[in-house]
N, C-alpha and C positions, 0 to 999 in steps of 0.2 A: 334057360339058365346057362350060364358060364362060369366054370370055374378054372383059376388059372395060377402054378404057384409061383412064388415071388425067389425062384431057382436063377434067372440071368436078368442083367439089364435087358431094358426093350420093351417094346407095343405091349400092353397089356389086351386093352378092348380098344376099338376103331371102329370107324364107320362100316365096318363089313358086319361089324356084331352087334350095333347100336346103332340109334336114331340121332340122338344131341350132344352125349358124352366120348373124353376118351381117356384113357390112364395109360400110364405106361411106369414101369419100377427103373429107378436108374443108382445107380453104384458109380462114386468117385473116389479115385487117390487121392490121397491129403495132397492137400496145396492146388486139384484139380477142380475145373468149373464148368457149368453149363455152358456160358455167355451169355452176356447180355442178349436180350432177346423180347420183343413184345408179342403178347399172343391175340393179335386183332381180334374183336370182336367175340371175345373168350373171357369167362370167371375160371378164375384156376385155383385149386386146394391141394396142397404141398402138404403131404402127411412125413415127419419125419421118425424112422424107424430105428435108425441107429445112427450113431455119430456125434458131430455139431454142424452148423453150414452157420456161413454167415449169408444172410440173404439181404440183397439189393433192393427194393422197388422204387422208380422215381428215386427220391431227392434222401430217402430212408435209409437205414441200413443199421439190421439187430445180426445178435449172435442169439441162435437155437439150437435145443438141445435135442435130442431123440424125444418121442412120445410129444411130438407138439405138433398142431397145425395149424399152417399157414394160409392166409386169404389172399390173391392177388388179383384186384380186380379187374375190370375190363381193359383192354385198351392201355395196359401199364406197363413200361420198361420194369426189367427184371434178371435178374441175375443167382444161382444158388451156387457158394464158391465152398467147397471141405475145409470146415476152418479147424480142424481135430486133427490127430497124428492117427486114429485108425480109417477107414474106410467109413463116408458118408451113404448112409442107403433110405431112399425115398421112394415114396409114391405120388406121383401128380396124377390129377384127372379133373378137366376144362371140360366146360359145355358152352357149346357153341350157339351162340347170339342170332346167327345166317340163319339156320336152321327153326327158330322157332319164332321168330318176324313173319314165316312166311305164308 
């Protein structure tokens, strides 16, 4: 077991403490974004905790609120930009595709 609390941005669990999964908690200033970014051969789930984000995938693009989550699938252009005046804070955590083909 791991337990880990959601005190700073950054790596939650990785490959050092898991087999297929990985999370990590991230914190943005309003108006601040991840970028645009595809996670090859990865499902990803954007838990959102506080805030709003407007999120991007492909050709999409909603405004969400805290206590929501998000599916982004395989292989998907994406983007989570703080679309709120306080600070965006989330949880993502992808499992990896490589890993369980093999």
């Amino acid at each position: 077991m791991l337990i880990k609390k959601l005190e700073k941005a950054g790596s939650l669990i990785d490959l050092t403490n898991a087999k297929i999964v990985k999370a990590g908690f991230v914190v943005l200033k309003e108006g601040e974004e991840v970028g645009e970014h595809v996670a090859k051969q990865k499902e990803e789930i954007i838990v959102i905790l506080e805030g709003r984000a407007r999120v991007v995938c492909e050709n999409e693009e909603k405004l969400v609120r805290e206590r929501s989550v998000i599916y982004i699938p395989e292989n998907s252009k994406h983007n989570v930009i703080n679309a709120g005046e306080n600070f965006l804070k989330y949880v993502y955590i992808t499992a990896l595709f490589n890993v369980l083909n093999k």
